[in-house]
N, C-alpha and C positions, 0 to 999 in steps of 0.2 A: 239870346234868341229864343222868341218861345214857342212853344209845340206847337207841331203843325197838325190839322186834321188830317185823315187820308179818309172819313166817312161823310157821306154827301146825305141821308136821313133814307135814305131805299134798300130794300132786304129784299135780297134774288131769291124770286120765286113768291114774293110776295106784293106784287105791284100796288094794292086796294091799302097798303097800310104806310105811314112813315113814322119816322121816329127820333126824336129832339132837331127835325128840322123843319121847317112851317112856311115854307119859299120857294120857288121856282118850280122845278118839276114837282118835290112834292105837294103842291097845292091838288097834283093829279087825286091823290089817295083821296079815300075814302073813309078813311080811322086814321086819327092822329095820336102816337102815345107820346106821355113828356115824362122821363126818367128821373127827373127833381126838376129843383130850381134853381140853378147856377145858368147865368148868361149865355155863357157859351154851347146852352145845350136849348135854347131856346127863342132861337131867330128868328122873326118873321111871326111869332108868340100874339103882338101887339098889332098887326098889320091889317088893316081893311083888307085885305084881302082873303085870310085868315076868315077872318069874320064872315064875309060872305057867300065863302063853300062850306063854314059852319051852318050859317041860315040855312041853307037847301038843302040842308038834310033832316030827315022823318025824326029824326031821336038824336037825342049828344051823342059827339062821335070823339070829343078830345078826352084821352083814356091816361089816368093819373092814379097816385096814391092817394089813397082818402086825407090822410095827413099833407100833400103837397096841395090839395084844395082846396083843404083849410088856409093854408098859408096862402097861395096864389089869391085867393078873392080877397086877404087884407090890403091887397094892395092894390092904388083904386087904376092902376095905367092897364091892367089888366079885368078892371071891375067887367066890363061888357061879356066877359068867357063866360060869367056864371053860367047862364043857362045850358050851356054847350058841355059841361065838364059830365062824365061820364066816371065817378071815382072806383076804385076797384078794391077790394079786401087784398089785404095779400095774401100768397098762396091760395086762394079761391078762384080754380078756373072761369072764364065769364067768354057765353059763346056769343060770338060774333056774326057767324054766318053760320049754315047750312055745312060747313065745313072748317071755319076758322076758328082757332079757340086761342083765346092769349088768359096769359097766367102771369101776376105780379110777383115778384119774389125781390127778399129781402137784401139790399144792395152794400146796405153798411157805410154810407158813402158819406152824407149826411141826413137830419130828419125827410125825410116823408121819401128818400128815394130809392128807388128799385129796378131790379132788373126784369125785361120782360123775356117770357119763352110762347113760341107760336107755333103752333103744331095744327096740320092739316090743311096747310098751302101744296102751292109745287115745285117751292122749297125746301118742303120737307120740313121736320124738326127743329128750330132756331133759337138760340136763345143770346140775345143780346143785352150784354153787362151793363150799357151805360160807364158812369163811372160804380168803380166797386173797391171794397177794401172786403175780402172773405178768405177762409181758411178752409181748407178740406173739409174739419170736424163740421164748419158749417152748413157747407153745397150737402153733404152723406145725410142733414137731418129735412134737407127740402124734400117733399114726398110727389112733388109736383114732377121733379128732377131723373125719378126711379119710378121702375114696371112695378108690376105688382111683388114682384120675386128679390125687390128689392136693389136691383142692379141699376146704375145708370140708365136712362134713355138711350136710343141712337143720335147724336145729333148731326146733323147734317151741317152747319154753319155756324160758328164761333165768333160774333164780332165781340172782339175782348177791347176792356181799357189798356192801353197800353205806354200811359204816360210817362209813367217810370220805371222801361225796359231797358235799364241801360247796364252795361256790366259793373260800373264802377260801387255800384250800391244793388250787389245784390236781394237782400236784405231790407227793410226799415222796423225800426224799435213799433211795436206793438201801441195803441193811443193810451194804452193803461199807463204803456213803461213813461211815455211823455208825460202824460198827466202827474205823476208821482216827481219825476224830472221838475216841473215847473214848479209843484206843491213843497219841493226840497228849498226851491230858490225863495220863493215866495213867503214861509215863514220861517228862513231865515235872517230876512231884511226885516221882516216885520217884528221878530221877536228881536230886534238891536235896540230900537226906542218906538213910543210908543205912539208918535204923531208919522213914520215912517210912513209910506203907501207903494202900491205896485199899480204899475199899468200892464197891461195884456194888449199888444199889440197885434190882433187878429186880422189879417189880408183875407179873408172870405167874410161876410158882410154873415152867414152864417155858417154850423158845421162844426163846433169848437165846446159842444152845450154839456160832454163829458168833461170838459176840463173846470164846468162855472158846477157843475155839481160837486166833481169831488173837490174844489177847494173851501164850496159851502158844506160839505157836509166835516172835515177838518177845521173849518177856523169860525164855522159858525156864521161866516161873513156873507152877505150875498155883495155880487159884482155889481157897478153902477156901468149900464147901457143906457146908449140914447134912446131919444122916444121911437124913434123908426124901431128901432129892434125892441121895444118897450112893446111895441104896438103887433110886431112881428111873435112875439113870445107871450103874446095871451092867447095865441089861439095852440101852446104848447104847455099844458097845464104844470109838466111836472120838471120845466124847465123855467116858467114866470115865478116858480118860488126862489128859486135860485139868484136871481137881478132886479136892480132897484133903478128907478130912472130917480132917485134922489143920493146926490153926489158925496151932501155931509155924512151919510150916516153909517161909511162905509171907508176900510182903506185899500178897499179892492178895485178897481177901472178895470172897463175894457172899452178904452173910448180912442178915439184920432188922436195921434201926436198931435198936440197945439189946443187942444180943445181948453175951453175955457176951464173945466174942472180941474184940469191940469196945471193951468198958470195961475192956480186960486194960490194969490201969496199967504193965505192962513193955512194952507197944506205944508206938511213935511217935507223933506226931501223923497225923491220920487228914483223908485227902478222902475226899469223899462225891458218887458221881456216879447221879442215877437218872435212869435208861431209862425215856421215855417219848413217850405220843403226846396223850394229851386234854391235858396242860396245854399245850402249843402251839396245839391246835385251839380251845380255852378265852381262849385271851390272844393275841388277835387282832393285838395291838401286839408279840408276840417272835415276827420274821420271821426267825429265822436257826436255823442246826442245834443250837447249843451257847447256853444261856442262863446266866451266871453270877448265881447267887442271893445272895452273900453270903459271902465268909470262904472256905471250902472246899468248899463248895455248889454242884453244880452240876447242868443237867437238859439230856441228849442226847435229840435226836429221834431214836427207834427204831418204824419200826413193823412188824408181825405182819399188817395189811390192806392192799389194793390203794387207792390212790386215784384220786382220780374220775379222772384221766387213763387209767388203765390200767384201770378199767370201762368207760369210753369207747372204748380201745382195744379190747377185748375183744367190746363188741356189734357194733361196726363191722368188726371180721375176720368176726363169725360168722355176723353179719345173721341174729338168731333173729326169728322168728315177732313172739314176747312175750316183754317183759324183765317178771322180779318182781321187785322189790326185796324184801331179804328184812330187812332193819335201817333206820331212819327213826334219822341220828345224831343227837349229845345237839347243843340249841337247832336243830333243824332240823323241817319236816314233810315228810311223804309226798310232798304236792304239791309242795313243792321238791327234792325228790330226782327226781320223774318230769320232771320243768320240766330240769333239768339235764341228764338221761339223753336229752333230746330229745321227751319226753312231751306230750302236748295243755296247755296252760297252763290250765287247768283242771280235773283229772281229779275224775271223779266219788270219793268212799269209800263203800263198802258195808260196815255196819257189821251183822254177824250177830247178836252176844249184846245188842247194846241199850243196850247201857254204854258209858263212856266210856273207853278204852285205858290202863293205868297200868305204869308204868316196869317194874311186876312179872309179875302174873298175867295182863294182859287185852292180847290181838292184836288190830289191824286186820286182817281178813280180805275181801281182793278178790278178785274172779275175774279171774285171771289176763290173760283174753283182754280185760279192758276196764285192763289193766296202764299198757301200751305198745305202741304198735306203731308203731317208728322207722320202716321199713322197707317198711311194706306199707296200702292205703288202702282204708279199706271204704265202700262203698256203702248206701243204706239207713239206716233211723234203727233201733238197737237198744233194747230192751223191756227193761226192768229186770225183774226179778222183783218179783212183786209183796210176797211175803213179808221183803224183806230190808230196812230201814231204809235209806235214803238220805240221808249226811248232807253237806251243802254245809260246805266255811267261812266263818264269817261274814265281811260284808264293815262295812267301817267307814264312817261317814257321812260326808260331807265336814264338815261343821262341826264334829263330834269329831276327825274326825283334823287338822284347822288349828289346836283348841284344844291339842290333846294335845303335851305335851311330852316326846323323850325325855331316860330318866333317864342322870346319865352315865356315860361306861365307864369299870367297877370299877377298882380299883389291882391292878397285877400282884401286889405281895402276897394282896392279897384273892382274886383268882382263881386263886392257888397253892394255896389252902385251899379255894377248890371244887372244885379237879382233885384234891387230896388225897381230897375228903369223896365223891368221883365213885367213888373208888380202895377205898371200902370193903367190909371184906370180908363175904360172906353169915355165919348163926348157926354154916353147918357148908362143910368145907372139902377137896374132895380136894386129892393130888399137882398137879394139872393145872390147876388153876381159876387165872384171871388176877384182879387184886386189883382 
């Protein structure tokens, strides 16, 4: 099953702005920020609609990383934004209104992406991760982040990534420790003979450009990509050194199973290593970085998100107000994500549209302020709205749950092919979109 959102693109207390989402209500805003460029953060991106409360504004109002602009206008489904894009330095506050200020900071996530912080709504302080992979050592050197005296900000609201909250992987290996992981396997096959080749089997279309460096800067090799990412990595100078869109000249791939490069019958024999993160979070039973599938098969833990440790680490340096979780991962709920993050073991869900949340179209939306509050104790019993649906989850009887048997855990093959079937791609597809 895979993550559900639980963030709809709106930040309490800040109505005039939204943030990786470009549809419905927030077509309202007036400032649109886009945190990178992976699909899922970027809906409604392409839409005449989009475009048209872009026209009618005095000045560009879609607020990005100067490196996600560069990428975004190579690619032409998106060509029309040009004019609209408003790119930002990182860490260089850039003021908005009369009272709004947003600040880009450094996300770690993949190229050009970032987390924004907005300070001088009636929200208060805010700062939302987007996706992020960071470390204390890293949040302690943002100066964007601290007073003058060097301490934290206040923050008032935390919408954190939360993809990979789950208890069974506290932890993930560091992209250095991966990288070196893949660089073990990689010229170990290649130094057996000398026509051998490796493919890199990458499920994010970008995001992966630390692992095509250090295996150029080791084997001297540059990796052969197709021309979409050929065309995608010229406007990333120090990453088009690193890959070749010509296939002989090289035993390194990082192309689709099946591609033609790969069934060149004048190639060697071929390993196969795919980069990934759900089929380990999936197969509860393969506890280690490197999992060999079979024959020449093999799948390295790489991941693109922070885990629960390092969201852990990140609420407790900043001590916000309110954590939002803004992703519920795949076989996980809400209520377990808030339970983990430190949250009341019970948290109420306020459920707006009436329906029931599906993998696709439909958000859980909470008000914020009944999120989390690791940090801070309120007094008083607080009044739900009366309009909003209040759903509990159910609880199971004792004599159902004594009868009830669990089913048992799948075979790692088996749950190879639901992290495959997790892995599938939407009808349409940019440059950016993860698989």
């Amino acid at each position: 099953m895979p993550e559900r959102e639980c963030f709809g693109g709106l930040l309490t207390g800040y109505p005039e702005v939204a943030v990786d989402r470009f549809d419905g209500r927030c077509l309202n805003a007036s400032y649109f920020l886009l945190s990178h460029l992976h699909s899922d953060h970027m809906r409604g991106l392409d839409s005449a609609e989009l475009r048209s409360v872009l026209q009618s504004q005095p000045q560009p109002r879609l607020l990005l990383s100067r490196q996600s602009a560069a990428l975004l206008t190579s690619w032409p489904r998106y060509a029309a934004l040009a004019p609209h894009l408003c790119p930002l330095e990182v860490g260089v506050p850039r003021q908005l209104t009369d009272r709004l200020v947003v600040t880009a900071l450094p996300a770690a996530h993949c190229p050009g992406s970032v987390m924004f912080l907005l300070e001088g709504g009636a929200g208060g302080t805010v700062l939302y991760t987007g996706d992020f992979r960071l470390d204390n050592h890293q949040l302690a050197d943002m100066k964007a982040l601290h007073d003058a005296d060097g301490h934290p900000k206040p923050i008032q609201a935390l919408y954190v990534d939360t993809t990979f909250c789950v208890p069974q992987r506290r932890e993930l290996p560091t992209r250095s420790r991966s990288a070196e992981s893949v660089l073990r396997l990689v010229t170990e096959w290649l130094d057996r003979a000398p026509d051998h080749r490796v493919n890199l089997d990458c499920k994010a279309r970008y995001g992966y450009e630390h692992i095509f460096r250090r295996l150029h800067e080791a084997t001297g090799m540059r990796v052969h990509v197709d021309a979409e990412k050929i065309q995608l990595y010229e406007r990333l100078p120090d990453i088009a050194r690193c890959v070749t869109s010509c296939a002989s000249e090289t035993r390194l791939h990082s192309c689709r199973p099946g591609s033609a490069c790969l069934r060149d019958g004048s190639g060697g024999p071929l390993r196969s290593i795919t980069l990934s993160t759900m089929f380990f979070f999936m197969n509860q039973a393969v506890d280690c970085l490197e999992h060999h599938l079979g024959g020449e098969r093999y799948r390295v833990l790489y991941s693109f998100h922070a885990s629960l440790g390092q969201v852990r680490e990140m609420v407790s340096y900043l001590r916000p107000s309110r954590v939002v979780p803004c992703v519920v991962p795949p076989n996980s709920s809400l209520e377990s994500v808030v339970a983990l993050l430190g949250g009341a073991s019970e948290p109420r869900l306020e459920l707006q549209s009436g329906r029931l949340p599906t993998a696709r179209a439909t958000h859980w939306e909470r008000r914020p302020s009944e999120v989390l509050q690791p940090h801070r104790q309120h007094t008083g019993r607080r009044q739900p709205p009366k309009e909003i649906k209040r759903i509990r989850p159910k609880v199971e009887s004792p004599a159902r749950r004594q009868g009830h048997q669990r089913s048992p855990q799948p075979a790692v093959g088996a749950q190879e092919e639901r992290a495959d079937a997790a892995d599938t791609r939407p009808a349409w597809k940019s440059p950016f979109d993860s698989d």
